[in-house]
C-alpha positions in Angstrom: 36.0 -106.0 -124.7 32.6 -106.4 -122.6 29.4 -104.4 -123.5 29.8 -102.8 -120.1 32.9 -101.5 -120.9 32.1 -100.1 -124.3 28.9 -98.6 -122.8 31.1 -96.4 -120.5 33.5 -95.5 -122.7 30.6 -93.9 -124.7 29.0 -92.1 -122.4 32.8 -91.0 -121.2 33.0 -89.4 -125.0 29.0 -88.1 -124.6 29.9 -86.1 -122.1 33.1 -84.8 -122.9 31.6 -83.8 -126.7 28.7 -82.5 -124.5 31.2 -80.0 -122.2 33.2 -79.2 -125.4 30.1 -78.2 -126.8 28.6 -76.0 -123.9 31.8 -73.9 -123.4 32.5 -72.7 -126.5 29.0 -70.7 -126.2 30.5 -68.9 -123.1 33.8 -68.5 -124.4 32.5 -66.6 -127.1 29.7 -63.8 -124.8 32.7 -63.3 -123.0 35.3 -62.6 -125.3 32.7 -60.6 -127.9 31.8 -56.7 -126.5 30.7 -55.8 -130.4 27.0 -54.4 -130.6 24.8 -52.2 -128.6 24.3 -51.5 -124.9 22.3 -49.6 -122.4 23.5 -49.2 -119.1 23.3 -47.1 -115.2 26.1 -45.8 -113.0 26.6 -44.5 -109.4 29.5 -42.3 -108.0 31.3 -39.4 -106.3 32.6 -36.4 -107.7 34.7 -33.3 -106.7 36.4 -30.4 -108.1 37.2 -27.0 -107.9 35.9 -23.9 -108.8 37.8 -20.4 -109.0 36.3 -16.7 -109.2 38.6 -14.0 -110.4 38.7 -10.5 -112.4 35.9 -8.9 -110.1 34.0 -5.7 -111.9 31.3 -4.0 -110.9 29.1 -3.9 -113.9 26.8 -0.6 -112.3 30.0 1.1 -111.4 32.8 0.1 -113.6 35.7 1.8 -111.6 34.9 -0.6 -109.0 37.3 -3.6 -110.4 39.5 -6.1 -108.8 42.1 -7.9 -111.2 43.1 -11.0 -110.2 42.5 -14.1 -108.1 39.1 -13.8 -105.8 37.8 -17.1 -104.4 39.2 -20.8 -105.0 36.9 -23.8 -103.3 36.6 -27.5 -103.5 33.1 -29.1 -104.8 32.1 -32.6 -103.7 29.1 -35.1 -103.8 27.2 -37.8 -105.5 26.1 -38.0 -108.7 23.8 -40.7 -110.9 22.6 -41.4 -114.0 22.9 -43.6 -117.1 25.1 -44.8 -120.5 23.8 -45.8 -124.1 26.6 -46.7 -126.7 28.4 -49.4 -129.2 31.0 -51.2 -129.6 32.8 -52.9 -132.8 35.1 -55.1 -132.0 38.8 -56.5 -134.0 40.2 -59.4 -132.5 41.1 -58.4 -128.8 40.4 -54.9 -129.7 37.3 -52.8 -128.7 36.2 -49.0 -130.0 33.2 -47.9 -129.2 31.2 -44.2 -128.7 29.2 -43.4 -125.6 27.2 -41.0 -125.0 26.3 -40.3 -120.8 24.5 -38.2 -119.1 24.2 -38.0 -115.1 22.1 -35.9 -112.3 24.6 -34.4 -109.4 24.3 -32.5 -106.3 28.2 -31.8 -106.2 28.5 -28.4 -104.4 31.0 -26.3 -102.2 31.1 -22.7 -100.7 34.3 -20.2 -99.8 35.3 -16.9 -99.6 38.6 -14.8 -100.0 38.7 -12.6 -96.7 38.5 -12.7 -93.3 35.6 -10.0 -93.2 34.0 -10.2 -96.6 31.4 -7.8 -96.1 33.9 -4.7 -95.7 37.2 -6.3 -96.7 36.1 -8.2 -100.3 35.3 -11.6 -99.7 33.5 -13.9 -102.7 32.7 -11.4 -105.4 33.2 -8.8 -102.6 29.9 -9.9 -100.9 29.8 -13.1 -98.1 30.5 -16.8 -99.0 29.7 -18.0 -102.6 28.3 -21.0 -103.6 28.4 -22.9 -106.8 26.7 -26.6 -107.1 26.8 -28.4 -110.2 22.9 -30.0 -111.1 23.7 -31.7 -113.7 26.6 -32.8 -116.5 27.5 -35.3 -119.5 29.6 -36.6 -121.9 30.1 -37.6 -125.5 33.0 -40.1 -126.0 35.1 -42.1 -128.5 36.5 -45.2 -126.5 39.4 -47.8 -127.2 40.3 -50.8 -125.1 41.9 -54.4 -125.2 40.4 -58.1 -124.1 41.9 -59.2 -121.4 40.3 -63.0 -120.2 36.6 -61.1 -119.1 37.5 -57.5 -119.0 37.7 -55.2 -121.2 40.7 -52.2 -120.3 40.0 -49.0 -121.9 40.7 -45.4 -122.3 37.8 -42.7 -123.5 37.9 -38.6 -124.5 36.2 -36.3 -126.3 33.0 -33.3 -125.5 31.6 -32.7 -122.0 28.9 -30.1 -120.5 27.6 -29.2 -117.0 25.2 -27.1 -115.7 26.2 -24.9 -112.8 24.3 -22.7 -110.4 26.2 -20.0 -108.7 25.0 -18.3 -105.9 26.4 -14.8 -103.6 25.0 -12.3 -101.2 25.5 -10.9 -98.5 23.5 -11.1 -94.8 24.0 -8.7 -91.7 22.8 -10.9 -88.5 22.4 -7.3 -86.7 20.7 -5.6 -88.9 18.1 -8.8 -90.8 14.9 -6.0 -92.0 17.6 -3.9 -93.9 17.7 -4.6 -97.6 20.9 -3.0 -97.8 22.5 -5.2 -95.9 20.9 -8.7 -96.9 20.8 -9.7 -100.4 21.3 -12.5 -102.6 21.5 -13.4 -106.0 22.4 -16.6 -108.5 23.2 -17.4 -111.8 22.3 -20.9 -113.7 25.1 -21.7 -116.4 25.3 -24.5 -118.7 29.0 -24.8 -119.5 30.8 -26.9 -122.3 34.4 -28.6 -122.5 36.0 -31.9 -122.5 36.7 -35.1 -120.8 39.6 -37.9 -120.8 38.9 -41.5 -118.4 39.8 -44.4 -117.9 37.8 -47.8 -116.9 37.8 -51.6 -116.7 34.3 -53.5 -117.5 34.3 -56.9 -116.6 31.6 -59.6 -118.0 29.6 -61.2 -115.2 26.9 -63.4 -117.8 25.6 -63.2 -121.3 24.9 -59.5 -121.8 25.4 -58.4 -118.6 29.0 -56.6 -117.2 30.0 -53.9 -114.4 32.3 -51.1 -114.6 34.7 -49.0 -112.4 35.7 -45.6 -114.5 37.8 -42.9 -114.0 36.7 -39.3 -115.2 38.6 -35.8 -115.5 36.0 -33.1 -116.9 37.0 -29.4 -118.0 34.9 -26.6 -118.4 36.1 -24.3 -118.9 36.0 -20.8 -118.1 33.2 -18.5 -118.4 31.4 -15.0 -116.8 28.9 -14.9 -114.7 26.8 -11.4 -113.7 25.0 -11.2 -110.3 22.1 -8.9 -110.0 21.1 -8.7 -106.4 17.5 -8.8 -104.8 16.5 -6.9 -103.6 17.7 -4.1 -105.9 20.8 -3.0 -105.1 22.9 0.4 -107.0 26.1 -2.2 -107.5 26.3 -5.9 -109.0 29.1 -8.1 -109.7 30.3 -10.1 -112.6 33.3 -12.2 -113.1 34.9 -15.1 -114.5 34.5 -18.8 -113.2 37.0 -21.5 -114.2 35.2 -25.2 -113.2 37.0 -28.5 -113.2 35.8 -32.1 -112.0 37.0 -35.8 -111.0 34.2 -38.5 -111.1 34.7 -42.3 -110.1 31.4 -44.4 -110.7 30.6 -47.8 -110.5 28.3 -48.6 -113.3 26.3 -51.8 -114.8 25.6 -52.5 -118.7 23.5 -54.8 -120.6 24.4 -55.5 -124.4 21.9 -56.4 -126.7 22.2 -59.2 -129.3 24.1 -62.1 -127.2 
């Protein structure tokens, strides 16, 4: 056998050890989710909230059992993701904790002519936007080539501000017949999801999750300005879907 023929056969083998050698690095960042990350999302929410059991606190005959106002909430939200990972073979559990700003709001009202005939809290249109909201959550998932498929659940919060009044365009100087008042809550309940992260480079994926947050139900008091000789409190039962697109970085690769 020549010398030029030996001389390409090892440079053949070079460069085949050489590509054996470079893979396996990204074989393993893509198959290994285990450690630390830090991360930011983007998204849409919506929901519903319902008012019922209407009292008037000042005049406690004044009550109205029952259903009083049901309306959707939408918008945007955004904010960011810190957890870990430990990972067994192809599967993945991990905790996460999140935490996002929102302006995720909706108005309605009950009667045709809610000034004399009920209406939101027996006043005009209510409002109720949600600021603010977060979870805290286990998570589980399975390898799949890049991705990692997983399911999450556990605590949630929210803060809420509700908002009611009532305004007389005939009448705008009387303070009897335009008032307003709002409430800020911060609420607690829980949260099930569902995502798909995929791994783009060392460290670095992107994310498309699925949210359902509760909660819960919980009473609310209006006190109107300017002073008025009635009020109203009742109880608010708040639900909400988010989908967000999110990036992470994990440390340690």
């Amino acid at each position: 056998m020549s010398m030029r023929w030996i001389g390409t056969i090892a440079l053949g083998a070079a460069l085949c050890a050489g590509g054996a050698q470079a893979s396996e690095p990204t074989q393993e960042v893509l198959s290994s989710w285990a450690g630390p990350y830090i991360g930011a999302h983007i998204g849409y929410g919506w929901g519903k909230n319902e008012w019922r059991d209407f009292i008037d606190p000042v005049n406690p005959p004044n009550v109205v059992p029952g259903p009083d106002a049901d309306f959707a909430l939408r918008g945007v939200l955004g904010g960011g993701q810190i957890g870990y990972n430990w990972q067994f073979g192809s599967t993945v559990f991990g905790i996460e904790a999140a935490a996002s700003a929102a302006n995720i709001n909706g108005t309605g009202d009950n009667a045709p002519n809610p000034i004399f005939a009920g209406g939101c809290l027996q006043q005009n249109d209510c409002n109720t936007k949600i600021q603010a909201f977060g979870t805290l959550t286990a998570r589980i998932g399975t390898v799949v080539d890049r991705a990692l498929v997983y399911a999450k659940g556990g605590a949630a919060w929210g803060v809420a501000k509700h908002s009611t009044g009532a305004s007389d365009p005939d009448f705008p100087n009387d303070p009897y017949a335009n008032y307003s008042a709002s409430v800020d809550q911060t609420r607690w309940g829980w949260t099930i999801g569902a995502g798909i992260e995929y791994a783009l480079a060392p460290g670095w994926s992107a994310k498309l999750e699925y949210n359902y947050i509760d909660l819960g139900k919980d009473q609310a008091t209006f006190r109107y300005q300017p002073d008025q000789s009635f009020a109203a409190r009742a109880d608010s039962e708040l639900s909400l879907h988010t989908v967000t697109l999110g990036v992470n970085y994990r440390f340690g690769e």
